[in-house]
N, C-alpha and C positions, 0 to 999 in steps of 0.2 A: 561926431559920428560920421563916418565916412559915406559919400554920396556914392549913388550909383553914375557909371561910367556912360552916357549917352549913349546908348546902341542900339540897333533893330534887333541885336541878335537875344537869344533867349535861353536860359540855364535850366536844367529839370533835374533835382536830385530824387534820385529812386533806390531807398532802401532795399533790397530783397532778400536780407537775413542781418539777424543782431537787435532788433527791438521786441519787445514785451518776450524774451530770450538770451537766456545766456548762448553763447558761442554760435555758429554759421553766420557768422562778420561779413557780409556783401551788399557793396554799395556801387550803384550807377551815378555818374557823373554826363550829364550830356552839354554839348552849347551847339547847338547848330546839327551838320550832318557828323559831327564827332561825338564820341561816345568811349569813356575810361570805365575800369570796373576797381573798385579798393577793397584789396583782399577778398579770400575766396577760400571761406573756412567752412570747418563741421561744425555740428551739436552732435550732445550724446541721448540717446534717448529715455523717455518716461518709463514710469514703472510700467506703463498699460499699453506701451509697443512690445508687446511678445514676441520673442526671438529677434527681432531687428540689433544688428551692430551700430549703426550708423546713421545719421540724420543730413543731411544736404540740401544745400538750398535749390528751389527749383530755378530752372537760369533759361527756362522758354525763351523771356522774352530780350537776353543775350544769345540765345540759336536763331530767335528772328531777326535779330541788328547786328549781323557779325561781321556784315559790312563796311559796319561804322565802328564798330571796336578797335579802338585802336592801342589797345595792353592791358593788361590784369595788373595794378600796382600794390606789392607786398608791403605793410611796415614793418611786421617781424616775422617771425617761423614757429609763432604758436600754433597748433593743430585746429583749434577758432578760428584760425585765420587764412590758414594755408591749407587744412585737412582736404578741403574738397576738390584742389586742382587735381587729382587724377582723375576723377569723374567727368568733372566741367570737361577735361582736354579730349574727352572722347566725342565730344559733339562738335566743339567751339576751338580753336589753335589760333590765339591773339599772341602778341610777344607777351613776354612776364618780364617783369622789373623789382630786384628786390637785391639787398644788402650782400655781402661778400657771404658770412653765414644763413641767413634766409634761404639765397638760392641753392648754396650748401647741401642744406635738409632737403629740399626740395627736390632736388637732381636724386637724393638715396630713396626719399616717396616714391618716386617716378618710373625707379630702375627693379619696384615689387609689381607693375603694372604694365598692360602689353596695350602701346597706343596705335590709330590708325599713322600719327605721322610725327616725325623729329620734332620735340617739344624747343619752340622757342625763346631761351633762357636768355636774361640778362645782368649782367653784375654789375651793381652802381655803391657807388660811396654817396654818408652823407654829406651833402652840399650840392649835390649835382642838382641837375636839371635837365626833364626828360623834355624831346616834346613830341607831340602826340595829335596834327591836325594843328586847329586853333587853342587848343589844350595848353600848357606846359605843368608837366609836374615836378615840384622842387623839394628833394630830401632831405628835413632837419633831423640832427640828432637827438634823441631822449632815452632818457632811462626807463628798464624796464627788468624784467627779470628774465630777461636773456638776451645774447647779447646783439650788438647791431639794429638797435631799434631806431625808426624813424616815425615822425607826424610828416606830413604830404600838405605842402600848402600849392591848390590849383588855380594857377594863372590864365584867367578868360580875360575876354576883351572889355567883357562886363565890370570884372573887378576878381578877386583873390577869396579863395574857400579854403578853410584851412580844417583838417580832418589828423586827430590826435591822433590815431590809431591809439594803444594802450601806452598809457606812459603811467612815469611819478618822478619826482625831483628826487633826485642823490647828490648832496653833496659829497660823498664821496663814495665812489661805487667803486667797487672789484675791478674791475679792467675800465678803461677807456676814461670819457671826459665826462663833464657834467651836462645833461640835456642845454640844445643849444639856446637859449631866453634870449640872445642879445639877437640873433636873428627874428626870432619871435617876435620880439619887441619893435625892430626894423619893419618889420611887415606890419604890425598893429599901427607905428604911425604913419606909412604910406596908407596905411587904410585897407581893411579886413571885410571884403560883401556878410561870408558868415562862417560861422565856427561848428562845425561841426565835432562836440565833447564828447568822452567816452565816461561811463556814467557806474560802474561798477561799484566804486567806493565812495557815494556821491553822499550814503546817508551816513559815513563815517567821519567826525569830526577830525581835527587837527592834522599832522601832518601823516606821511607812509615815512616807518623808521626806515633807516639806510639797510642796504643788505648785511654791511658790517658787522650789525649788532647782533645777527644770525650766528655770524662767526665766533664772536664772545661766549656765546652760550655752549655752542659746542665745542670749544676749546675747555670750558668747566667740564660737559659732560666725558670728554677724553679724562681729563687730569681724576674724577671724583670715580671711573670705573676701568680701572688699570685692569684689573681681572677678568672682565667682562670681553666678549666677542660683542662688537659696537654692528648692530646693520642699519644702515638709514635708507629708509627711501623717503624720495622727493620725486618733482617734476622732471622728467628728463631732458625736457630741455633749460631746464633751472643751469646753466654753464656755470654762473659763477660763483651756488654754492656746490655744484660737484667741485670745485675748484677749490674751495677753500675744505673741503672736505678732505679731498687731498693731500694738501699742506700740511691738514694739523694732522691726520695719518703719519706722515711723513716723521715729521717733528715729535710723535711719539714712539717712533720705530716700530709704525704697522704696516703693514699691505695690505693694499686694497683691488679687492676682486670685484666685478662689477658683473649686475644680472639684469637682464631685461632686455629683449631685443630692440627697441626703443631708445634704450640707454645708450646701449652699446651702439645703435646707427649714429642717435646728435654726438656721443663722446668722439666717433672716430671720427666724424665730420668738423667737429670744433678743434679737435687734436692736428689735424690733416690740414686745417684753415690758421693754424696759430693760435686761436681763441684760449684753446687751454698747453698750458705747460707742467707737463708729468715727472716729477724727478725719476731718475733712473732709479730701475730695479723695483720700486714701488709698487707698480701693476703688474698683477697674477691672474692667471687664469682659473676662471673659477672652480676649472677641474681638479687646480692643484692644491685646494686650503685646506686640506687633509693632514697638508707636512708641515702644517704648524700649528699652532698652540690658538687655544681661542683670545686669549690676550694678545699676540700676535697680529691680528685679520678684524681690517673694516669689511664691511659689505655695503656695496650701493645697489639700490634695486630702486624697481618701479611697483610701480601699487598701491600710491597713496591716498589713491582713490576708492581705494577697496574692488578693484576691477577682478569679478571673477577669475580671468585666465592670468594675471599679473604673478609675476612671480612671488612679491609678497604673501600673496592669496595663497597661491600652492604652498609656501612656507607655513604658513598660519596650519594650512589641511595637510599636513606631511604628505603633499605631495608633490616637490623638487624635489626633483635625481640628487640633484648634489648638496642640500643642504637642509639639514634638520634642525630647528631652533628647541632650546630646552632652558633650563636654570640658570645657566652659563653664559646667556643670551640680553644684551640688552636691546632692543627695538626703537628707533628713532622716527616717528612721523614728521618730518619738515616742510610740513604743506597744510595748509587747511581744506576742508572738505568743502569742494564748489556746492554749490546749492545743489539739491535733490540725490547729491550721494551720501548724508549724513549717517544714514542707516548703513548701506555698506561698509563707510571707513568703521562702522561702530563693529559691526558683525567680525571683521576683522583682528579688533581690540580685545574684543570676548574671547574670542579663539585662543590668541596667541596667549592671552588672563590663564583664561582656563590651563594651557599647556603650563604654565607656573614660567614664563616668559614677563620678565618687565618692558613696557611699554612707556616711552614718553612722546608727548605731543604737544602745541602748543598752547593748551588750556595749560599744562604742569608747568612749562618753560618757553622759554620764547626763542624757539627755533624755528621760529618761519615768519619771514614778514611779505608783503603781499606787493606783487609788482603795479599795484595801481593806485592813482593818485587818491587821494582822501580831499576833504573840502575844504581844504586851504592853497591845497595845491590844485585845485579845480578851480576855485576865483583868482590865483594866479595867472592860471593860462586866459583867463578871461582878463584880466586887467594888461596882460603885454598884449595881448591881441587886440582888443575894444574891438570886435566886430557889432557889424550895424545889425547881422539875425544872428540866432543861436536855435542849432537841433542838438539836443542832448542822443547820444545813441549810445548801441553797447548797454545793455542790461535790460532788465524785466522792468515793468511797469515802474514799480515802488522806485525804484534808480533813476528811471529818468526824470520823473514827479521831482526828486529832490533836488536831480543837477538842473531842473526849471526852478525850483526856490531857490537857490542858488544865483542863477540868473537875476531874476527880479533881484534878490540883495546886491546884486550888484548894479544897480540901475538898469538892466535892458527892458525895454517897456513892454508888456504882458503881449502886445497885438505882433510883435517881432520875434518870440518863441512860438516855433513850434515844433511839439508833439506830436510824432510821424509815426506810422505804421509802415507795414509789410508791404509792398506793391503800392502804397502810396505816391502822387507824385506833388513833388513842391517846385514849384516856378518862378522864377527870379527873371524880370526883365527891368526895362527902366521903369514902369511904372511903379514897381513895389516886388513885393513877392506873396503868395497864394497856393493852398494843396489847386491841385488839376486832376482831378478823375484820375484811376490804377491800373496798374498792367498784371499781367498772372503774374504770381507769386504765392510763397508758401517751403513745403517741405517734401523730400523726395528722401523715402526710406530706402536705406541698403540691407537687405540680406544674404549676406556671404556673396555668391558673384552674381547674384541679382541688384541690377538700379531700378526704382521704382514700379517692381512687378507686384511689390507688397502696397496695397494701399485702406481705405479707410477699411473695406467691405473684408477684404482676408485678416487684418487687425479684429473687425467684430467677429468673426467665427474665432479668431484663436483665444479671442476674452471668452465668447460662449463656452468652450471646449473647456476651458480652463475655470470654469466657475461650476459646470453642471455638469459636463460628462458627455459623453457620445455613446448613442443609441445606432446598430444597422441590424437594420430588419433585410434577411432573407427571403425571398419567394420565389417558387416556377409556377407557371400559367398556363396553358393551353389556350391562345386567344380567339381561336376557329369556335372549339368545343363550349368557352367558356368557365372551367372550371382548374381549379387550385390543384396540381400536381401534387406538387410538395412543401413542408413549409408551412405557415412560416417560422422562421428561425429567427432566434435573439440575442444578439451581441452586443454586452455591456461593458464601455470601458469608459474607469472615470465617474459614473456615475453610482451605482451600487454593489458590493460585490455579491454575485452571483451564487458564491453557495449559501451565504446568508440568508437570503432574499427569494430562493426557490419559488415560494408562494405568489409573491408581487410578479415576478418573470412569466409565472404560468400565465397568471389571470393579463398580464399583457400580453400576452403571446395568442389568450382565446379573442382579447380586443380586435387582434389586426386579422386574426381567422375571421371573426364578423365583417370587420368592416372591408376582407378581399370578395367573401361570399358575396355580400350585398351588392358591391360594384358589379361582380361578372355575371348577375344574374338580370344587371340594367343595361340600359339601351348602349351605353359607354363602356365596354366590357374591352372594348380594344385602344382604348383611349389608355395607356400608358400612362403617361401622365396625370390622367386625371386617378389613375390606381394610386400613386406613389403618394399624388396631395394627399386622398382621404386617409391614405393609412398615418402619415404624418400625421392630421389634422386629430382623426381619433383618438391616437397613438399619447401625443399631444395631451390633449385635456385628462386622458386616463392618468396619465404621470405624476399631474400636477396635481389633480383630484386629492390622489394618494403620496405622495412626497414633498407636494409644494415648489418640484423643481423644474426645468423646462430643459434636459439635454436636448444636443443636436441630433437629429433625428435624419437617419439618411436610410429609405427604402431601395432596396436593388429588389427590381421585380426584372425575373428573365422567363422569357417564352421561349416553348417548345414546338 
């Protein structure tokens, strides 16, 4: 087991997105007055963030150390990972470091967003080594499902952190070499401080098939429906099976038109960077699939997530301008559904059922296999590494629970794992290593061009709204004279409809006349406020008396 390095200096790793959660990947690295950030991704949000698009890590206490930041390090160009740099770049501008296509995507993110200053990019290969203060960070290659993926082993004075970012072993992938182990390995016997694992596929036994075998499958699916218009969607930044999607197009004398604005940005950034190679004549525009034959035309789209505005989506609800799916149609899901969209991808499935559309996915066939390591390939990176601690990150609870059993089976002794949280801080000096007391941290909602104006309190009015209805009471007052002008008036939306309900409307309507008369004829008759409480408050228990329900309840009381 490798010892600690004799130092005064002292390590703090500080999670601030990616545990007890899928996606918003951000990790602090400090040793001294230096300070890295790894990766700087989204989540997407719960069924019970109403109207919110986007989820973000909150990066306070990176606007408070921006002094000591010294780069934001990418391992790949998943939206996990990278979604959040246009946000973060409006407060905080540290250099960024990240693969030939990482920064790629990053630069087309960047060029939909208007920043206060020139975003500082960098393009590095793997094997390099950045450095960064007392820092250095060193680029290994792995596989992943898409392409240019690297793990990040960080060199302190202390000793060496090695942080997976998302991988899995391929022995033979679609483009490029096989993750690099014999470096891993090089580092594991120089000695590893601690292994920071990515925990996704931790509770899945044996190995992650090769992307290849993707390939197989839809090489059948082309050859067993020659008559059929084939559409797949997938991840769009999945490069190397748009790639191989491609190909077998190609080889069956189809064209392929591609949909999805998403799509179309990684395709023309991997296109643009070499990553993919298009035979001629192949790719159409998808305005043009008119002038051929549905046996003719692949289609690539996004949506495999069931995303509302996704192009899929609108196919499924006839509504794409340019494409209408029907009998003629076969539907290809090449993705599995990340946790908590289960229901969407399903809503989608129905849809398209119902339109008398054949759908396949991969409960039917095995078109999709999954860019992350499985638990043979997790006690791998453990055994080239032999680090002396281990934090499992990257996943929900259940995930990292198992890549710690995982751990233990593989001798690291139960007091050497730990299970970190969000704004957690873990300390590593010569003595040992220890959490240390937390910094803010958390979640910072987007909606549309608002950052974090939506928070917990505007979330519980949009649930109330959305469960019980809104209630606005009208009134005018005379507050000199004391008495009710006009009014009051009752405005029901959401909660019951009003020509139904005549009866209930009146008898609330004589509630909030009592309870304005009573006010104005007591000593608080000018007291606004306290008019608006009672009429709520009355308003209120009359509701629930008689419906059991509690809308939101908003009196406009105006004086004359």
């Amino acid at each position: 087991m490798p010892k600690i390095r004799k130092d005064k200096g002292k390590i703090r790793i500080i999670p601030l997105g990616g545990l007890h959660e899928i996606g918003k990947n951000l990790t602090v690295i400090e040793y001294e007055n230096d300070m890295i950030a790894i990766d700087c991704g989204l989540g997407f949000p719960d069924e019970d963030m109403l109207g919110i698009d986007l989820v973000i890590p909150d990066v306070t206490y990176l606007e408070q150390n921006q002094d000591r930041l010294r780069g934001i390090f990418l391992t790949h160009g998943h939206e996990d990972h990278i979604g959040a740099i246009p946000y973060v770049l409006r407060t905080v501008n540290p250099p960024i470091y990240g693969t030939k296509l990482t920064v790629g995507i990053v630069k087309n993110k960047l060029e939909e967003h208007t920043l206060p200053w020139d975003p500082d990019l960098h393009t590095v290969s793997a094997g390099e080594t950045i450095r960064a203060g007392a820092i250095s960070v060193e680029f290994i290659r792995v596989n992943h499902s898409i392409a240019d993926a690297c793990c990040l082993a960080i060199h302190t004075p202390l000793g060496t952190l090695i942080h997976t970012g998302d991988f899995k072993l391929d022995i033979t992938p679609i483009q490029g070499e096989m993750m690099n182990i014999t470096r891993l390995g090089e580092l594991g016997k120089k000695g590893v401080l601690m292994l920071m694992c990515e925990s996704t596929n931790a509770e899945r036994p044996g190995f992650t098939p090769s992307e290849k075998k993707v390939g197989k499958s839809l090489e059948y699916i082309f050859t067993t429906n020659k008559e059929k218009r084939i559409v797949i969607s997938t991840f769009s930044s999945n490069v190397h099976r748009v790639q191989q999607i491609i190909d077998i197009s190609a080889q069956h004398g189809r064209k392929v038109a591609v949909t999805g604005r998403s799509m179309l940005n990684i395709m023309g950034a991997a296109i643009e960077l070499g990553y993919m190679k298009v035979p001629k004549d192949v790719l159409i525009d998808i305005n043009d699939i008119k002038r051929y034959k549905p046996e003719q035309l692949t289609l690539v789209t996004t949506g495999s997530q069931g995303e509302p505005m996704s192009a899929l989506y609108r196919m499924a609800y006839s509504e794409h301008s340019q494409v209408t799916l029907g009998r003629n149609d076969l539907v290809v899901l090449s993705s599995n559904a990340i946790p908590g969209n289960e229901k969407l991808v399903g809503r989608v499935i129905n849809e398209l059922s119902r339109n008398g559309v054949e759908v396949l996915h991969d409960a039917s066939l095995a078109v999709h296999v999954s860019g992350h390591a499985c638990q043979e390939e997790l006690k791998l990176m453990q055994a080239l590494t032999k680090p002396r601690y281990f934090m499992p990150v990257h996943g929900e609870c259940r995930h990292l629970a198992a890549n710690r059993e995982l751990a233990l089976e593989m001798g690291i002794p139960d007091r050497n794992i730990f299970l970190s949280e969000i704004g957690k801080v873990l300390e590593i000096d010569a003595r040992g290593a220890r959490f240390s007391g937390t910094v803010q941290a958390g979640q910072v909602l987007v909606d549309g061009y608002g950052i974090g104006d939506v928070g917990n309190i505007v979330l519980r009015d949009r649930r109330h709204l959305s469960q019980d209805g809104l209630i606005v009471v009208v009134a005018t007052v005379d507050e000199e004279s004391s008495l009710l002008i006009s009014g009051p008036d009752i405005v029901s939306r959401g909660f019951v409809y009003v020509r139904e309900n005549e009866e209930l409307m009146e008898e609330a309507r004589k509630v909030v006349q009592r309870s304005l008369d009573k006010c104005l004829r007591g000593k608080e008759a000018r007291d606004r406020m306290h008019l608006k409480n009672t009429v709520r408050d009355e308003l209120s228990k009359f509701l629930f008396a008689r419906t059991g329900r509690k809308p939101m309840i908003l009196p406009v009381i105006m004086n004359v």
